[in-house]
N, C-alpha and C positions, 0 to 999 in steps of 0.2 A: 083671609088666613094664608098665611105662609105655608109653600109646599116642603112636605118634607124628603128631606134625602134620603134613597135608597142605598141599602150597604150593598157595597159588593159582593160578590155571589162567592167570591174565594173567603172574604172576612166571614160571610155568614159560616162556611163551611170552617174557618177555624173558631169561630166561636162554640160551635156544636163541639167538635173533638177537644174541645179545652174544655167544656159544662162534662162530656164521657169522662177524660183524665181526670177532673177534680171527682167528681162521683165514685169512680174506683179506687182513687186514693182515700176517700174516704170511708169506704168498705173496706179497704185494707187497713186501717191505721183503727179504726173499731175494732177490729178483732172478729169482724165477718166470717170470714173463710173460718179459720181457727176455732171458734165456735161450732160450725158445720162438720168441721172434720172429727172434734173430739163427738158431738152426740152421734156419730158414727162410731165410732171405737164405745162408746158406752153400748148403743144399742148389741153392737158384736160382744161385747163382753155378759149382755144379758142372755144372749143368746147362748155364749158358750156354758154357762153356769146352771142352763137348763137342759141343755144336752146331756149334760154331766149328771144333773137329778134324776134325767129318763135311763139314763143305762146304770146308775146304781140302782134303782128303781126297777130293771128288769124290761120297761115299756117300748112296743113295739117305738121307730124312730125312722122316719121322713128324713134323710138330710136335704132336700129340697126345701124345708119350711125354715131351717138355717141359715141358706146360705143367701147372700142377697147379690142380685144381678143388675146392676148400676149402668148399664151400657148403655147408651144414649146415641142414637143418631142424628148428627146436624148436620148431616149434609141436603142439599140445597141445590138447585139450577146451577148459582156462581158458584157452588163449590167445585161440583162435578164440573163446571166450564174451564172452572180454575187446572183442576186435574189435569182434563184433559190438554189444556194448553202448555204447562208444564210437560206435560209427554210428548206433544208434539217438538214443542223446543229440542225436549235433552233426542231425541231420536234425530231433526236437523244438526245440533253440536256432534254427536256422534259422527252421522256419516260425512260432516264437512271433515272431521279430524280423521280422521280412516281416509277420505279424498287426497288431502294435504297430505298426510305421510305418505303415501301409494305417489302421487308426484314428487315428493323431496326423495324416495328410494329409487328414483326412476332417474333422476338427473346425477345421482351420488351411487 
């Protein structure tokens, strides 16, 4: 049997993020998201329509059982790594720019 050839370790890595790209395109182009977001707006519209029963109604009312808190945390080891190396950057662009001025007023 003939051996077979390995792909390259860059091809392999664009074949994945081309299998992602088509995958989200095609969650997009369904009507994925848009779906999601309107049975949001339904459910908030159920919600406001009973709000509205309970105070014509007179009944004590919660607004914590209304309202809905969607916040999600993804951050991660690489996020916060990511963070922080972005801050350490823009604080080195900073003080080299602060250097370099403080030298060019010093010769002018």
């Amino acid at each position: 049997m003939p051996k077979k050839k390995k792909l390259h370790p860059v091809l392999k890595i664009l074949f994945a993020l081309f299998i992602v790209y088509v995958s989200l395109y095609i969650a997009s182009a369904s009507g994925y998201y848009e779906s999601r977001i309107r049975n949001k707006v339904t459910i908030t519209d159920n919600n406001i329509k009973e709000f509205e029963e309970k105070i014509q109604n007179g009944e004590a009312i919660n607004l914590d059982s209304y309202l809905e808190n969607d916040i999600e945390d993804y951050s991660n080891k690489m996020s916060k790594l990511g963070d922080n190396l972005t801050l350490g950057i823009e604080k080195f662009v900073t003080k080299g720019s602060k250097v370099v001025t403080d030298i060019i007023k010093t010769l002018f």
